[in-house]
N, C-alpha and C positions, 0 to 999 in steps of 0.2 A: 504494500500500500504506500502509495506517494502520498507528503504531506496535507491537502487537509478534504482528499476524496476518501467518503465512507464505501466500506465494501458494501455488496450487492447484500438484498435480502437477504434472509434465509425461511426455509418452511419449517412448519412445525419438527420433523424427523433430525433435518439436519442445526437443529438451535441446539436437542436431544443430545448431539455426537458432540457439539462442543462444549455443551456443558459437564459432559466423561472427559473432552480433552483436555479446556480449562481444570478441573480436578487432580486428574493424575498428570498431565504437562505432557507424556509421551504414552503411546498404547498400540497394541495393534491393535484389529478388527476385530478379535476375539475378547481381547479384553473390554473396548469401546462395546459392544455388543450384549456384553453380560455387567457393565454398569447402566443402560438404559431402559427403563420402562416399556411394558406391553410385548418382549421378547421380540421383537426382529427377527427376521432369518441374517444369518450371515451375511449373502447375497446381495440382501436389502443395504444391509452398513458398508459393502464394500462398495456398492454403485453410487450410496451416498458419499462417502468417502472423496471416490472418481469424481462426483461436481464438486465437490468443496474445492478439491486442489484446482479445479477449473475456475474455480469464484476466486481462488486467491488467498483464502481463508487456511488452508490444512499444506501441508507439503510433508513426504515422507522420506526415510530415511533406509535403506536400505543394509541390514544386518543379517547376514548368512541368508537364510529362505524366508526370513522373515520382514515382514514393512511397520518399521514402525511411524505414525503419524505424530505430528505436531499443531497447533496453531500458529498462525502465522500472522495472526490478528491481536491485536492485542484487546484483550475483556474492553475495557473500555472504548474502543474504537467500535467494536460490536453493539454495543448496548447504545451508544448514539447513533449508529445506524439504525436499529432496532427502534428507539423511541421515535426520529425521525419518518421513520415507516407509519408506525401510531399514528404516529400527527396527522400526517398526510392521506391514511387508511378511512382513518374514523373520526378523526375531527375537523376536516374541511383544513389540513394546513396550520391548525389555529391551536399553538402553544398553552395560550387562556384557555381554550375548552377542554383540553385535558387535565390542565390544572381546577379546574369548575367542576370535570369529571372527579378528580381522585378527593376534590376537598365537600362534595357532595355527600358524603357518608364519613364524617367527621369523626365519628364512633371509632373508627377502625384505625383513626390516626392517636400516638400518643402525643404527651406534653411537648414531650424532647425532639419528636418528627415536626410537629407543628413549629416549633419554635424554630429547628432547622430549615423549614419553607421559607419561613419568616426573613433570616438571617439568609438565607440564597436571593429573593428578593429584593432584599435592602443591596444587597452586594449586586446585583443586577444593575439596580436604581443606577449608584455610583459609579460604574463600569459606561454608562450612556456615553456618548461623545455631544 
């Protein structure tokens, strides 16, 4: 990834494999495979696998017979591309309406998440030009 273009989506299956890769940092397909949810076939993680390193996201490593995968995304560069996708999916583009969304059900947020919005916010504010 070049300075400040966010990698391509991802679908539900393969957000799955990164979140085995972010965890254990290196795996193969067998291990990615038996840390995911709803059992996969192999077959399934290995074809995912194949687009990830096509999206730019995973690249492998080649040890005796075996492949082992990485990310090559760093967690945070993923997870702004991800919210970015949100935005643009289900809020019309609109930053405020996901913040409107997640402060909508108040209940769910503590003192210390709240006050941290608060404090992102204000730090926003002063960031303006």
């Amino acid at each position: 990834m070049t300075g400040s273009a966010l990698p391509p989506a991802l679908s539900r299956r393969e957000r799955q494999i990164m979140d085995v890769l972010y965890r254990l940092g290196r795996a193969t397909a067998g291990d990615i495979m038996s840390g995911m949810p709803g059992a996969p076939s192999y077959s399934t993680v290995r074809t995912q696998l194949r687009v990830l390193e096509e999206k730019g996201h995973v690249r492998h490593d080649e040890e005796g017979l075996r492949y082992l995968y990485a990310p090559t995304v760093p967690r945070g560069a993923a997870r702004k591309a991800a919210v970015k996708h949100l935005v643009r999916t289900f809020f019309d583009g609109s930053p405020a309406s996901l913040l409107a969304a997640l402060l909508g059900d108040t209940a769910t947020l503590s003192q210390a998440e709240l006050a941290r919005i608060a404090q992102l916010v204000e730090t926003a504010r002063n960031n303006r030009p």
